[in-house]
N, C-alpha and C positions, 0 to 999 in steps of 0.2 A: 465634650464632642457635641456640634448640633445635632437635634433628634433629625428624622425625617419628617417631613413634611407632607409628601408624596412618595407614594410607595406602588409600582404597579407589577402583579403579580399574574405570570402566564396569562396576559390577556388576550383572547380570539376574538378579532373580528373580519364576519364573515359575510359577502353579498350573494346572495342564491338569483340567479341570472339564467336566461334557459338555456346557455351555451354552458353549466356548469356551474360549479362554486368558487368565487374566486375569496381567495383564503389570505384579504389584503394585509392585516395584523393576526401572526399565528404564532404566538408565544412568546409573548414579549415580556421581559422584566424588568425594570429599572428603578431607580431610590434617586429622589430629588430632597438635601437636606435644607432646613430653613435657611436663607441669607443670600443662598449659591445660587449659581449659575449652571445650568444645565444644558449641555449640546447634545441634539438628535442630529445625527449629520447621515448622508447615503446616497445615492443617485435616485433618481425622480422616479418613483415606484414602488419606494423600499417602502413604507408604511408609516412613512413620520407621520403627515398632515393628518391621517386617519384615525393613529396614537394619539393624536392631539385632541379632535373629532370626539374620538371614543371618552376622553376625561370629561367634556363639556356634554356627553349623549347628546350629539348633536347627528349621531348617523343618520341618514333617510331610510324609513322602515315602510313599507318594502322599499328595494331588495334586500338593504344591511342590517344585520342581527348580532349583537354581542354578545358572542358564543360561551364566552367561557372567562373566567378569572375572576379577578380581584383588582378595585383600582380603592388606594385605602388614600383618603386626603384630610388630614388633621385627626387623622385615628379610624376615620370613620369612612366602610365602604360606602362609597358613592352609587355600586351598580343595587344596593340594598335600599336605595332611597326612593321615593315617591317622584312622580313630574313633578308636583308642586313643590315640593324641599329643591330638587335639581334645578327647578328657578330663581328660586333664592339663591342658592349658590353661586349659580350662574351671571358674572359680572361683577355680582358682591365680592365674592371669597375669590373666583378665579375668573379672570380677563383673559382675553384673546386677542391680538393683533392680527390680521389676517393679511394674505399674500399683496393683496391690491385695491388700496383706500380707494381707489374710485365706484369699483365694482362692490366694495364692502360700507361704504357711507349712501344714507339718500340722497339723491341728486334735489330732491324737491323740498327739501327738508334745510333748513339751514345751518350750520354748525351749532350753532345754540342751541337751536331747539333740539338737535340730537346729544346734546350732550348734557342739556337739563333733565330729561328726558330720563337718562340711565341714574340722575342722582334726585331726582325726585319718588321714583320707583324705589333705589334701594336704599336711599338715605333718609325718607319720609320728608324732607326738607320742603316748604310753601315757594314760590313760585319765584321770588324775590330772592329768597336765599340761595336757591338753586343757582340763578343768573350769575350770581357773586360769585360763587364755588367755580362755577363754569368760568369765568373771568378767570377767576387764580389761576388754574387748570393754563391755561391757553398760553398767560405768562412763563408758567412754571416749565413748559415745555419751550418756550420760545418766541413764540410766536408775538409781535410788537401792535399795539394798540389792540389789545385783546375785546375790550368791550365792543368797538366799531367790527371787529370780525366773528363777532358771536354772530351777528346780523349778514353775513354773508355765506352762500352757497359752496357746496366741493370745486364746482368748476371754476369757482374763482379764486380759488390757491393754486399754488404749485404743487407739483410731486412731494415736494419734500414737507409743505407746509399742510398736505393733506394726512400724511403718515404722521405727521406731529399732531395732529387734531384726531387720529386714531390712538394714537399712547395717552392722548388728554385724556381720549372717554374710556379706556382699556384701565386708566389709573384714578379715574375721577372717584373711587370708591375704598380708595386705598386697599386694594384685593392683597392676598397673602399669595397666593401666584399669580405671573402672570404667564402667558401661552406667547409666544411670539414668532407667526409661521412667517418666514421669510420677509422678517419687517425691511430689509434692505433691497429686494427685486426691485430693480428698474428706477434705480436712484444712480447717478454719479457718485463716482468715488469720495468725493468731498461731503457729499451731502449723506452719503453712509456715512464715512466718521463720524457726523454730526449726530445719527441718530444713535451710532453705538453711547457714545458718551454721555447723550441724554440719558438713554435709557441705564446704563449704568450709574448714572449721579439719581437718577429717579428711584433706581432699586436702593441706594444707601437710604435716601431720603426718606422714604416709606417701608424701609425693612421685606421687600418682595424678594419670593426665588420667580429667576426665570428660569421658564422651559423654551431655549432657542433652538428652532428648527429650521437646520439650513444646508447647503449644499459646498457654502464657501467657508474651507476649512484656516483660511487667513481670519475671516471675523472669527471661529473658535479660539483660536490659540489666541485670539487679544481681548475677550470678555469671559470666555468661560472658564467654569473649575474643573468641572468631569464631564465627560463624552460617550452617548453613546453612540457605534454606528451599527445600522440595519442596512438589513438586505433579504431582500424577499419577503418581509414582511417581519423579520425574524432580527434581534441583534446578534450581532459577532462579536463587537468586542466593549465593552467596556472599563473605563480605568479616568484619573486623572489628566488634564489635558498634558501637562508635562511629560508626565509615565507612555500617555499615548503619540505624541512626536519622536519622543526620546526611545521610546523599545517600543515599539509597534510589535504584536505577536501576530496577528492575520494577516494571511496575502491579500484581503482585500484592501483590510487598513493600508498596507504595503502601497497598491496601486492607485488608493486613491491619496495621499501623501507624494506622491512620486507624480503625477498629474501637474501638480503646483509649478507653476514658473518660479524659476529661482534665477536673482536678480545679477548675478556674476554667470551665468551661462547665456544671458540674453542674448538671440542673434548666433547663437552658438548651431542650434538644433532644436527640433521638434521637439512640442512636449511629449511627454509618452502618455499611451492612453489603453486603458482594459479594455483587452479584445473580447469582441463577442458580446451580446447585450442580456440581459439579464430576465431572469426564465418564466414562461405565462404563467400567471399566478393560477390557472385556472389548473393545469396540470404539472405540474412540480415536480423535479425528477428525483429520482431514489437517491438517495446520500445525499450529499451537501450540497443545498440549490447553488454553490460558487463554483460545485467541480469543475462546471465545463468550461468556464474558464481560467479556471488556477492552472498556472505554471507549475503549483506544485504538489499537486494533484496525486494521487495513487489510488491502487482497485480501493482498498475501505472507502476511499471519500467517494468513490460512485457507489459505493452497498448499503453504506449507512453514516445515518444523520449524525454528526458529531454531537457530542452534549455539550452545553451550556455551563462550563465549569469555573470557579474561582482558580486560578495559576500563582497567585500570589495577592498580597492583603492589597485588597479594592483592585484587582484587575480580574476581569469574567473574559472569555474569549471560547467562542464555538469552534472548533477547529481539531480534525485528527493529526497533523503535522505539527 
């Protein structure tokens, strides 16, 4: 059985803001094993990106503070390390793809030099060798006539050519994770397949776990192994991606599974959608932050928080019902 890799254990984080504390990750656990594929999935609030944030200590301090846990990566707690070791880490050992190459690469900067740049730094490589790597980099991901567009700006790729020129420099260090926050937003369908498949022929190639955090439960079920879903900051369920299509235990999993257009009712009816939006992190209600709007709700789930229990081998599910 693979060991873990990544191991994150009741982690808090928390923003102290003057309207309050908003309590954006509050007890989150999850186990990412070497080789695999990891899904954070949730609607836009839950805690992924912050989850994500939190492994890299990349929160803004003030306001955000990492309250509390354990984030354990290749044996060894991370929140116990120094800023200087956290920089080494950082990009070496674990990469990040972030929501939007454009807003996430230098505009003034040119693909090259930002991607010489990350393997100069952690690969100690002279300035020539660097170039080459970065070349390979560019092919390896796709991208044609690689050495002529070392020499070229973000704005002069496309969408898709700019998100492949973030997995070059996310991979150009061969990292043991990698972090992949919505590497598919605001791509065409076509040009998503393209980058799931890279990035899965990329993960064989180089023996990387990903940790994908995302919203679209069709890219989980065709790249990943195990799933977690959060909500309010907190997971609900975790399991196998098969175990979790196949026997969903939470109503949330339920609602968001059931959102999905399904291809033989097209034109039929609306999709269905969870009613009611999901609750101010800054004051959190008694019991289970989902009561208010589970259908399948009773008095315990508004009195008190469900635990976070194993139900059977590898599925965890927060839930009194």
């Amino acid at each position: 059985m693979a060991e873990n890799l990544l191991a994150i254990e009741d982690l808090k984080t928390y923003f102290y803001t003057p309207s309050g504390v908003v309590k954006a990750v509050d007890g989150v656990s999850f186990s990412l094993k070497k080789g695999e594929t990891l899904g954070v999935v949730g609607e836009s609030g839950s805690g992924k990106s912050i989850t994500a944030m939190s492994i890299l200590q990349l929160i803004p301090s003030p306001p955000g503070k990492i309250a509390g846990g354990r984030i354990v990566f290749n044996g060894d707690n991370l929140l116990e390390k120094s800023e200087e070791e956290i920089r080494r880490i950082r990009g070496n050992d674990i990469s990040m793809i972030f929501q939007d190459p454009m807003t996430s690469l230098n505009p003034v900067l040119t693909i090259g030099e930002q991607l010489t740049e990350v393997i100069v730094l952690h690969q100690k490589l002279d300035k020539t060798a660097a170039a080459a790597r970065a070349a390979e980099m560019l092919r390896l991901v796709g991208i044609p006539e690689a050495e002529k567009r070392l020499k070229s700006y973000p704005h002069e790729f496309s969408g898709g050519m700019r998100q492949r020129a973030m997995i070059a420099i996310a991979l150009s260090c061969h990292p043991k994770l990698l972090i992949a926050d919505e590497p598919t937003t605001a791509l065409d369908v076509t040009i998503q397949a393209q980058i799931l498949e890279l990035m899965n022929d990329l993960k064989d190639k180089f023996e990387t776990s990903i940790m994908l955090i995302t919203h679209d439960l069709g890219v989980v079920a065709e790249v990943c192994d195990h799933v977690v879903v959060m909500y309010a900051g907190r997971p609900v369920e975790y399991a196998d991606v098969e175990t979790l299509f196949e026997a969903p235990l939470h109503p949330y999993t339920w609602g968001l599974l059931a959102s999905l257009p399904k291809i033989e009712e097209r034109g039929k009816q609306r999709l269905e959608a969870i009613e009611g939006t999901p609750p101010d992190l800054r004051h959190m209600p008694t019991g289970c932050a989902f009561a208010p709007r589970c259908s399948k709700a009773q008095t315990v789930c508004r009195e008190k928080q469900p635990l976070y229990r194993q139900v059977r081998e590898g599925h965890y599910v927060a839930c009194h019902y």
